[in-house]
Every structure is written in C-alpha cells, then in structure tokens.
C-alpha positions as CSV (number, residue, x, y, z in Angstrom):
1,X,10.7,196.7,-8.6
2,X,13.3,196.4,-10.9
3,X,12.0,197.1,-14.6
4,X,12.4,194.4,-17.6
5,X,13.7,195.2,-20.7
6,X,13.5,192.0,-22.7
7,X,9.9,192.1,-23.7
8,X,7.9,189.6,-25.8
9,X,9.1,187.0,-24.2
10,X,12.7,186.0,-23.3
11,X,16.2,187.2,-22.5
12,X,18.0,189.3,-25.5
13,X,15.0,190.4,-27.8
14,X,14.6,193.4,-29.4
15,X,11.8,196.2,-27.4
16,X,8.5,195.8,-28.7
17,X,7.5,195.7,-31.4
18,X,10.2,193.6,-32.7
19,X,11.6,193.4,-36.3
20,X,14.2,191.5,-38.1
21,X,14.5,192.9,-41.0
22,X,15.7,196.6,-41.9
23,X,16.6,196.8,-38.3
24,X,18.8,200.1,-39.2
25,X,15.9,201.9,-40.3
26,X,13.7,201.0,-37.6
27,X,16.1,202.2,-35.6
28,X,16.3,205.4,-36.3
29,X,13.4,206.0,-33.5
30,X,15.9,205.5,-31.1
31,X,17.5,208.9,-31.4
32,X,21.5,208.9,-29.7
33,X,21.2,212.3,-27.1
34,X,24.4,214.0,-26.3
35,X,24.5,216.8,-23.9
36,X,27.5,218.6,-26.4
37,X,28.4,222.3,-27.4
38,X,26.3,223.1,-30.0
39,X,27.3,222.1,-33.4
40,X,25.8,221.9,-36.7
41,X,25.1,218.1,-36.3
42,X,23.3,218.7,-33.2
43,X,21.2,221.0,-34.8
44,X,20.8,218.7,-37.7
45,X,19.2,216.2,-35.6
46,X,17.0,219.0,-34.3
47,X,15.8,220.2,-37.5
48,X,15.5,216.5,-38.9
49,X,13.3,214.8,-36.1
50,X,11.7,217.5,-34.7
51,X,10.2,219.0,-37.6
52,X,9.5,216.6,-40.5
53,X,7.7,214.4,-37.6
54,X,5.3,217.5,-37.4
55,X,4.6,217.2,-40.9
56,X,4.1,213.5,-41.1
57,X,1.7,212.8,-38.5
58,X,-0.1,216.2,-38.4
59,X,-0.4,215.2,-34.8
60,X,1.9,216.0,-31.8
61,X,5.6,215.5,-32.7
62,X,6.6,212.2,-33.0
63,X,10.3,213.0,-32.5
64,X,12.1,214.8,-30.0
65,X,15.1,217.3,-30.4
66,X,18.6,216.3,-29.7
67,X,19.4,216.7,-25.8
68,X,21.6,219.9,-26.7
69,X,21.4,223.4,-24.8
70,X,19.9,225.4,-27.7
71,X,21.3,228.4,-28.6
72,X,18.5,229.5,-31.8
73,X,16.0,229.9,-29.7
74,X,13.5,232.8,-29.5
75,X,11.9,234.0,-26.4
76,X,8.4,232.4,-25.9
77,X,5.7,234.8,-23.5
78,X,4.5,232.6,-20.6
79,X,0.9,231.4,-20.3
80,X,-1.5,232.5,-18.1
81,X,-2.4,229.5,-16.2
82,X,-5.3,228.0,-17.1
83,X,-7.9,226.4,-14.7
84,X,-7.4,223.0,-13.8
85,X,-9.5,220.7,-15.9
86,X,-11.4,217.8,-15.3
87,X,-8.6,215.6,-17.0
88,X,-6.5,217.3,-14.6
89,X,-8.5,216.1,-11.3
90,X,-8.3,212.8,-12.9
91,X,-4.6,212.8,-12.6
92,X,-3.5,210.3,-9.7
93,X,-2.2,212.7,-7.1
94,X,2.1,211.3,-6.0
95,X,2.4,212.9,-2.4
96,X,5.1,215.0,-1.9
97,X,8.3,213.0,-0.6
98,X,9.2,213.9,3.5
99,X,13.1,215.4,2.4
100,X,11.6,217.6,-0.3
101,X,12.5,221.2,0.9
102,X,9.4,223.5,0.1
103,X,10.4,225.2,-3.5
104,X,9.4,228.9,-2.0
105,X,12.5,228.5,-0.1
106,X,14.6,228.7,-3.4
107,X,12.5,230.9,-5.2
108,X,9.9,228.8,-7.2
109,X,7.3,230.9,-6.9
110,X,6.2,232.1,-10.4
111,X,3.9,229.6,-12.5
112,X,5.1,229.4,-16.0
113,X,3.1,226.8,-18.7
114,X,5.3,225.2,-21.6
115,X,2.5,224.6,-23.2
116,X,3.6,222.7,-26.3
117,X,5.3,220.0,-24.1
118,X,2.1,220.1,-21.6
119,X,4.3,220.7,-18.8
120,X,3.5,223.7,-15.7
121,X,6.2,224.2,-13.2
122,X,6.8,227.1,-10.6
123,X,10.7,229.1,-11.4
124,X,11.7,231.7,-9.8
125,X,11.0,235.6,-11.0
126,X,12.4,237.1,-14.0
127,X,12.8,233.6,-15.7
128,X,13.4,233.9,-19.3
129,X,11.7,231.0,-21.5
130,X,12.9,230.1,-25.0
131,X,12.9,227.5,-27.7
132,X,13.7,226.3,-30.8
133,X,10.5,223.7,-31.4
134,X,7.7,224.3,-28.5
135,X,6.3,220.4,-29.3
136,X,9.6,219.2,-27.8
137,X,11.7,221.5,-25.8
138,X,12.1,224.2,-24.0
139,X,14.6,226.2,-21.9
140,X,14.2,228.1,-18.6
141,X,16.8,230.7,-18.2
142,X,17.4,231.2,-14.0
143,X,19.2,233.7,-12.4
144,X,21.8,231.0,-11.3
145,X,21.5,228.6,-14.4
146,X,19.0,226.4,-16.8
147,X,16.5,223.7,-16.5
148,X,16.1,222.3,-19.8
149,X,12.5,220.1,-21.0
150,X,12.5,217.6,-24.0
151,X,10.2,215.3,-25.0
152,X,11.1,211.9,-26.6
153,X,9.5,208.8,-28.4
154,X,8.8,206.1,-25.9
155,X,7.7,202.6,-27.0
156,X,8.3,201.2,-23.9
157,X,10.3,198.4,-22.1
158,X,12.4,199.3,-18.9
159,X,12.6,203.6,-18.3
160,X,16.0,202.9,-16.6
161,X,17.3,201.2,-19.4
162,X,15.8,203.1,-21.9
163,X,17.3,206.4,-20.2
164,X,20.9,204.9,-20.3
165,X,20.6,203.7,-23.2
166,X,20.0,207.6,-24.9
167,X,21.0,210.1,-22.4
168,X,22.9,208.9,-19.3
169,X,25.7,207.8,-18.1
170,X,27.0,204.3,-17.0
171,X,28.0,205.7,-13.5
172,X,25.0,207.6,-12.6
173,X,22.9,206.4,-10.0
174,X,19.0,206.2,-10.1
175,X,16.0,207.8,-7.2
176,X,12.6,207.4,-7.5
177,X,10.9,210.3,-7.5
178,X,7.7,211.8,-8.7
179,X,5.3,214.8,-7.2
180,X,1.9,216.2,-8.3
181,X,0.9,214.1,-11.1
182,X,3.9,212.2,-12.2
183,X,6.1,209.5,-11.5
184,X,9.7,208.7,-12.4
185,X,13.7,208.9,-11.3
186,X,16.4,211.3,-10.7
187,X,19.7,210.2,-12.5
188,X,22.4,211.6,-10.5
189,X,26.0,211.6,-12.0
190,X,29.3,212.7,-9.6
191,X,32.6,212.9,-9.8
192,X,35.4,211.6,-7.8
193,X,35.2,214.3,-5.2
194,X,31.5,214.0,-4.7
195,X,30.1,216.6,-6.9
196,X,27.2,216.5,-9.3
197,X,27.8,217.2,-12.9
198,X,25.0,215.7,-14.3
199,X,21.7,215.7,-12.9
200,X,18.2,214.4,-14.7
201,X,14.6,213.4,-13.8
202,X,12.6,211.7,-16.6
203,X,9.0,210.6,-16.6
204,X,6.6,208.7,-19.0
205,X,3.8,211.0,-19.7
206,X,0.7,210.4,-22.3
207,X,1.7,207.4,-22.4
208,X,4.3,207.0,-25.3
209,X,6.2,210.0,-24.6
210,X,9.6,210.6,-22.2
211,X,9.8,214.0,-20.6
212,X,13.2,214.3,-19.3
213,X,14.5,217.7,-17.5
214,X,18.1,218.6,-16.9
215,X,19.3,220.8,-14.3
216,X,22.8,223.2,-15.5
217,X,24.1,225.3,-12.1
218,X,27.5,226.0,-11.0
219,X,29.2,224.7,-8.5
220,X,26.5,224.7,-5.4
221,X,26.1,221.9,-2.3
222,X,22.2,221.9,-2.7
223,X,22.0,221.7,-6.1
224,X,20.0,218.4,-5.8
225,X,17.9,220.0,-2.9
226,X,17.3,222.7,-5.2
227,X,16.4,220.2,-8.2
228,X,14.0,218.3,-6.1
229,X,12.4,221.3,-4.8
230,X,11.9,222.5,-8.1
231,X,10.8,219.3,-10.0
232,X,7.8,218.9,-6.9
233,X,6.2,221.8,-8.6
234,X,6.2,220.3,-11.7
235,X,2.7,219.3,-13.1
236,X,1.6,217.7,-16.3
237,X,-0.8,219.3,-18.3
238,X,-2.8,218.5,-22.3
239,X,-0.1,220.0,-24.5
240,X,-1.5,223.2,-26.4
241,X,-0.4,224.5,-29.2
242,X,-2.6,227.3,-30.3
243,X,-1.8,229.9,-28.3
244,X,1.9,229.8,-28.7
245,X,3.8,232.3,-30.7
246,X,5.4,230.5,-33.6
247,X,7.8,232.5,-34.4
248,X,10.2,229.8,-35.0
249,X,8.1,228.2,-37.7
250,X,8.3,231.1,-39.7
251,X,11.8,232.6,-39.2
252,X,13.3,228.9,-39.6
253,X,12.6,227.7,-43.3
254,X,13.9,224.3,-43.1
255,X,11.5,221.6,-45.2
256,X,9.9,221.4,-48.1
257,X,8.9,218.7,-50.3
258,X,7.8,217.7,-53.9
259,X,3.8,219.4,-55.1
260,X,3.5,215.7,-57.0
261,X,2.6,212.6,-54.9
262,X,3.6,209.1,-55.4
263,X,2.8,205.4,-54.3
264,X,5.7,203.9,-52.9
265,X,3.5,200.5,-51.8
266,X,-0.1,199.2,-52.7
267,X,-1.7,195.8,-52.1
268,X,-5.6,195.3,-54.1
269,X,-6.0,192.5,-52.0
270,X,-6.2,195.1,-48.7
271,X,-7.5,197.8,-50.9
272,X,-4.7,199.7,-49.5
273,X,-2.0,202.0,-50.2
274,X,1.2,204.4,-48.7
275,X,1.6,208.1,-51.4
276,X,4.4,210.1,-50.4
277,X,5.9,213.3,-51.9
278,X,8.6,211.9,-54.9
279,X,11.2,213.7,-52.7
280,X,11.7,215.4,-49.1
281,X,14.1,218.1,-49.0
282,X,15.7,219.6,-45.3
283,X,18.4,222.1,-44.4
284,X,20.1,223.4,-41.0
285,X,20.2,227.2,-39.7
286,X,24.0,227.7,-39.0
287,X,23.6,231.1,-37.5
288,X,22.5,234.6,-38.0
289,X,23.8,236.9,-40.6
290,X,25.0,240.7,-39.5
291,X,21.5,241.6,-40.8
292,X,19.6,239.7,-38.6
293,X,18.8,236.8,-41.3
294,X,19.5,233.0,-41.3
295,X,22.2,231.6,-43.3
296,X,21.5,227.7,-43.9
297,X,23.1,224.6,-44.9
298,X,22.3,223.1,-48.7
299,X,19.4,221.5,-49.0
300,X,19.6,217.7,-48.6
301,X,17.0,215.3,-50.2
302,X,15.5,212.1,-49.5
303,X,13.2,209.7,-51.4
304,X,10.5,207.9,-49.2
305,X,10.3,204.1,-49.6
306,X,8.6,200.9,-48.1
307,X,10.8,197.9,-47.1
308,X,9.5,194.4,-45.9
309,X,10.0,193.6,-42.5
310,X,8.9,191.5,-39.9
311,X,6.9,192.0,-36.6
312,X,5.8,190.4,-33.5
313,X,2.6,192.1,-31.7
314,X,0.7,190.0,-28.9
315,X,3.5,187.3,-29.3
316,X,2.3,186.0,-32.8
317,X,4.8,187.1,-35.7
318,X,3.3,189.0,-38.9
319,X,4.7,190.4,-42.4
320,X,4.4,194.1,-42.9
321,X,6.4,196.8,-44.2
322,X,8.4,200.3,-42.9
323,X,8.5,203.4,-44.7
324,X,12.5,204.0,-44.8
325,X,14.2,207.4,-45.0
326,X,15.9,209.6,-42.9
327,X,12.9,211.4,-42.1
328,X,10.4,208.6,-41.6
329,X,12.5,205.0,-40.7
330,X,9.7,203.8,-38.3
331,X,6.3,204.3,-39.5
332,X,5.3,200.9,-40.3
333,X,2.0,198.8,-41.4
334,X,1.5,194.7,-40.2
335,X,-0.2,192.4,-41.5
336,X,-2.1,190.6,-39.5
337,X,-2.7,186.8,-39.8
338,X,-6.1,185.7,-41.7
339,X,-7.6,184.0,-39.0
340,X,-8.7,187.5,-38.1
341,X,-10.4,187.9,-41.1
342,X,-14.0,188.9,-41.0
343,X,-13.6,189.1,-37.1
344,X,-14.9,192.0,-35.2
345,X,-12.3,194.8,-34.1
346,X,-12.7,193.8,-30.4
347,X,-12.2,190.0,-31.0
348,X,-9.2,191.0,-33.1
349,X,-8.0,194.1,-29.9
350,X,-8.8,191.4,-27.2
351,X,-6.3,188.7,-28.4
352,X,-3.8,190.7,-29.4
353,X,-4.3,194.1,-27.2
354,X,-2.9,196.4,-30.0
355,X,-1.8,199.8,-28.4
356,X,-0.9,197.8,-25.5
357,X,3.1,198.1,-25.6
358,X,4.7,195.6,-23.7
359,X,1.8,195.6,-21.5
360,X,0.5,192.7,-24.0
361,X,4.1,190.4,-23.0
362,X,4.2,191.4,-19.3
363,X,0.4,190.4,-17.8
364,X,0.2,187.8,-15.5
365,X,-1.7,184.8,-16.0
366,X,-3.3,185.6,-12.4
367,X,-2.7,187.5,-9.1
368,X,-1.3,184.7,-7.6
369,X,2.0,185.8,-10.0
370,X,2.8,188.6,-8.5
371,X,4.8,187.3,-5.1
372,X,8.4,188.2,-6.4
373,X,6.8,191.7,-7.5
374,X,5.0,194.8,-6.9
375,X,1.4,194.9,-6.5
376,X,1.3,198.1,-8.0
377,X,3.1,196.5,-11.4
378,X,1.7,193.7,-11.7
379,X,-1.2,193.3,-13.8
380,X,-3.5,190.1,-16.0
381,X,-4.7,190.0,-19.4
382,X,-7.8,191.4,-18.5
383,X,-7.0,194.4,-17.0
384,X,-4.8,195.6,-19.7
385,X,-8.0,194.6,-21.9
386,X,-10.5,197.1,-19.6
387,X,-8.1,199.8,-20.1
388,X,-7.3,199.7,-24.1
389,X,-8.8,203.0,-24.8
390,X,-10.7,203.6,-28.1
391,X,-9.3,207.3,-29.1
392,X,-11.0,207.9,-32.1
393,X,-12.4,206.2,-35.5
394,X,-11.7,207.6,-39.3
395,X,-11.9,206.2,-42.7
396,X,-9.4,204.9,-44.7
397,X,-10.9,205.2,-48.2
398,X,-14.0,202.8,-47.8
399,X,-12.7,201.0,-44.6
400,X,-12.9,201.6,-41.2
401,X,-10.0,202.4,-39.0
402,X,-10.2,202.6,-35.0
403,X,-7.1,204.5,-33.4
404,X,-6.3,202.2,-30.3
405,X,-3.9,202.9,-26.9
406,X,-3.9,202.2,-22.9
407,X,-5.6,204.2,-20.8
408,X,-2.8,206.8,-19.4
409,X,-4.0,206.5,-15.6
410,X,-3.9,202.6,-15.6
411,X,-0.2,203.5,-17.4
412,X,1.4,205.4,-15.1
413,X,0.3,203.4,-11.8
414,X,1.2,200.5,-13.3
415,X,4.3,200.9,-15.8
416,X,2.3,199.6,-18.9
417,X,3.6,201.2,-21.7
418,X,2.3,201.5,-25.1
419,X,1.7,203.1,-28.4
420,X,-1.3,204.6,-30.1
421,X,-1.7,202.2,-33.3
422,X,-4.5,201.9,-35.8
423,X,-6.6,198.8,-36.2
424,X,-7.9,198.9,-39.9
425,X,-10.4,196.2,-41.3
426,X,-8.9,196.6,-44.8
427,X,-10.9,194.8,-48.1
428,X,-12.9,192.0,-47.7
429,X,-12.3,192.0,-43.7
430,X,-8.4,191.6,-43.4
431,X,-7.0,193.5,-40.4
432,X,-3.9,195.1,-40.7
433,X,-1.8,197.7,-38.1
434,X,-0.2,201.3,-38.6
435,X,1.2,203.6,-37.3
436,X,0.8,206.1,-40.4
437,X,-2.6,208.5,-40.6
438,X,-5.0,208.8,-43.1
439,X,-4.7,212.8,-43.5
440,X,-0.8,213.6,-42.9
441,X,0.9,216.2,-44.8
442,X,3.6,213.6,-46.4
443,X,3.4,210.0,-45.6
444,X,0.2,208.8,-46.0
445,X,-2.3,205.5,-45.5
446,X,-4.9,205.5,-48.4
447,X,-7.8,202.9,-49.2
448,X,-9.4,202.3,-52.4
C-alpha cells in the first residue's frame, strides 16, 4: 500500500498536527540529517537536540542526534542480555523473508543490547560499541566497517516520505522489510555502475519514534546480503537507561541554565501556566586537548518564550500556543473548544482520539472502504478508539491530567501513527492538550 502523506484531510496540508502560525519554530522538530564529515555544526545539532530534549521532558529524548558518523564517542560495555519479557512475547512476530541468508554465515553471532535506543541485534565478535548520547545513537565498530543506530522524532504521516524528506536521497529505491519484531524498508542508493553507496533500513518503533540504521562497508558485492542478514537479527527491546555507563554525561559539560524560574505564559481562566528558566545556555565539544580534556565552543544563550498558534486535532481547528527557542520550538499546549467543557475525558478522547496521530484523519467510515487498500491498513473510528491507551494520570496543580497514546501493537500492524499527548481538564472543566510535563527540569506545565 502506498503511504499518504497529506493527513487531516486533503491534498498539500501540513503533517498532523497542523499549524499556521510560527510555522518556522514548529518546525524545528523536523531536524535536516546529513550523512557529512564531522564538523562542528554537526555536532552542534547533536549537542542541541539531543541533550536539552533530555532535560525538558525528563522522559526519553525527544530529539535525535544529527545522522553523522560520530567521532566523540566513548566506548560503552555491552549488556548481558536480559530475559525476554512478557512485553516482549507480546511483540507481533514478522517471519523471516525466503532470500534472507542466515546471519551466522557472515558472522552475526554475538548478542549485543544498545540499551538506551531499546534495540538487540547479533554483530560479529570483537565488535566495538560507542556513542556520544545512548538515548539516540549508537555505533558498531565491525571488522569490515560500521552500522550506525539513531533514533528520531516521528509524528507520523507517510514513513517513505518522511525518510526522504530528512535522510535520503531522491534516487534511492525502497524494500519492505522487517524481521523479529519490526516492520519497515530498506532504502537502497546506487550509482551509475550498479554499486551501493548508501544503504538504510528504518522502522517506527514505540510508536512516535524512527529508528533508522545505516550500513558503511567498502566496496563488497553482498553488501546488501550482508545488511539483510544482519538487520533479521535485530530485535526491539524497552529502552533502559540505568545500567549504562554515562560517561558521556559527565565528561561532556554542555547545558546549563538560569537557578531563577519565570512565567513565560499564564491563563486564570485555565488555572494554568508554562515557568521556564530566564535563560538556557549550550556549547559544542570541538575536540580533545593534548591533556586529555575538552576544549568547547562559547556558550550560546536562549530565552524561552510562548507564541500563539493555531492547531487542527481530530479535524476541528483550536487556539493554543508553542514554546519557541532553539531548544524547545515544538512543545505546544491547545485549546480545546468549550463544548467540551465539563465533559468527561473519554467523551472528550472518543471524538477527538487525542494521541491518535493521523490515525484520527485516516479511519474509514466502514470496512466496506477498504477495496483500493490493504486489509492490514485499513482501519474505523472505532478501532483506533479500543486501542487509545491510557499511559498514566498526574496532577497539574489541582487538575487532573491523563497522558493519552495508541496502543504500539495495533500501531505497527496497522501504520497508525501517533504521539503521546496530555488531556488536562483545566479550571472549571475546560480541556486543553500538551505536550509539556508537569515535573521537567526546564519547561514546564503548572496549575494553580
């Protein structure tokens, strides 16, 4: 089935969730990926979106490092592996495809756990495993080249499109593919003569999040063999961050912000409001002094803000704002429209499926829709209602928030895409949307 990327209704719209105002800040989500030597503006973008994400949400990164080959890395100490879990079991199974040469032939034979990216994959002995953030990449040194992980943001829409869009290339070709507990495509780049110089897979796992691998050999006529082989022992796995050796987080000193706290937006009619740090300050490593010690960029500083915008969730347009900012363009709150008022959260979640993604513009009315598509991707109203998943409740202030996504089986099987929002019932029973917590280091939701 060939994947639509105007969502919400329409040819030539914006991915959900729309905006039209600020566009340039909401955009910043959409991170540019080069595959480049590595220069201090790739490593800017590193340093920027992987690590003041981490202190924003106080959740897993929101932002993923700059598709770059990562040269300040430290050496990480494999995992033991684990045993499987019972979220694991629940994992839909992909049968292996019949052209797949079996990866013992190359060499995968070793398990190795990235565990901050939740992947597990076999490599072959004496693999050396490094990187720079272990929330969003990772690098496996081979005897014969790399394989490089990332994870990105993923709001959803077309994964083709999407990919093209950040990391590929207009001539590269697409092939399904997917093994173990994953599904996705192969983006296959040659030149003239008929040899591969860029070779991808990429995947939608936990449901808002893009893992994409790159392959980097020489010059070898089963390099895609090899590369299929390899990514058929790939497995996805709960990210875990606890055992990992930090040592990046404490060598690198690249953020800091302001001890005093401001509001940059309050409304007494929600009873709520967004405090921020007055300012954000970041730098870049630039490379390692004769001593063994960082030299670094000069610190550069940003001042949070909140700027009106528009949005469009469940096809019904609201007000709302975005906190702007190189660091945080994105995190948003909506307001929703005051018929909702005084309305339960699942009469409010049921009409307008928040958490849903494009999920909530691409059900069919009925079954009887689906004849020019694929049974497996087509889907009604109702079953993207019986799989919105209630992750977890909180208070903001006096009010009750309810963290809201799609259940990541039902995702996966049938490309319904979406991101984990909250549904707060603010003062006096208004309903509003966001995307920012209640208990982040920096940006944050309060009630009153």
């Amino acid at each position: 089935m060939e994947e639509k990327a105007n969502l919400a209704g329409g040819k030539n719209k914006p991915l959900y969730p729309q905006t039209t105002v600020d566009n340039k800040f909401i955009n910043q989500k959409k991170i540019k990926f080069v595959l480049l030597v590595v220069t201090e503006i790739v490593i800017l973008s590193i340093t920027f979106y992987a690590g003041m994400k981490f202190s924003t949400r106080n959740e897993t990164s929101k932002t993923a490092a700059t598709e770059t080959k990562e040269q300040f890395t430290y050496t990480s100490t494999p995992t033991p592996t684990p045993p499987t879990t019972d979220e694991e079991v629940s994992r839909p199974v992909i049968p292996l495809k019949p052209d797949v040469i079996v990866p013992t032939a190359f060499g995968f034979i070793k398990k190795i756990d990235l565990p901050g990216i939740g992947v597990r994959a076999s490599f072959p002995e004496n693999t050396k495993i490094t990187y720079s953030d272990p929330k969003t990449n990772y690098t496996a040194h081979l005897p014969d080249g790399w394989i490089s992980f990332y994870i990105y943001d993923y709001q959803g829409g077309s994964r083709r499109l999407w990919f093209r869009n950040n990391i590929g290339r207009p001539e590269s070709i697409f092939e399904n593919f997917g093994a173990n507990n994953h599904q996705g495509y192969l983006s296959i780049s040659k030149d003239s003569s008929g040899n591969i110089y860029d070779l991808y897979y990429f995947a939608v796992v936990r449901t808002n999040k893009m893992l994409v691998i790159n392959y980097g050999t020489g010059t070898d006529s089963q390099k895609l063999d090899k590369f299929k082989s390899f990514i058929s022992t790939v497995q996805i796995i709960e990210p875990n961050l606890h055992d990992i050796d930090r040592k990046d987080q404490t060598e690198f000193e690249t953020q800091r912000w302001s001890d005093t706290r401001k509001t940059i937006w309050e409304r007494p009619d929600l009873g709520l409001r967004v405090t921020a740090p007055e300012w954000i300050e970041s730098r870049v490593p630039k490379g390692r002094k004769d001593d063994g010690t960082w030299e670094y960029s000069e610190w550069s500083r940003i001042y949070p803000e909140a700027k009106a915008s528009k949005f469009n969730y469940g096809g019904e347009e609201s007000d709302g704002i975005v906190i702007t900012g190189s660091f945080f363009g994105g995190e948003h709150i909506v307001f929703l429209n005051p018929k909702y008022t005084g309305k339960t959260f699942n009469e409010v979640v049921n009409n307008l499926l928040p958490g849903a993604g494009f999920c909530s513009t691409e059900w069919k009315n009925s079954k009887s829709e689906c004849v020019d598509i694929n049974a497996d991707y087509c889907y009604t109203k109702d079953e993207v209602i019986q799989n919105l998943v209630l992750r977890k409740t909180a208070k903001f202030g006096p009010y009750t928030g309810q963290l809201r996504g799609i259940n990541a089986t039902f995702s996966q099987k049938r490309d319904c895409r979406g991101e984990d929002i909250w549904l707060i019932q603010a003062k006096d029973g208004q309903f509003v949307l966001s995307t920012i917590y209640q208990d982040a280091e920096t940006i944050r939701l309060e009630g009153f």
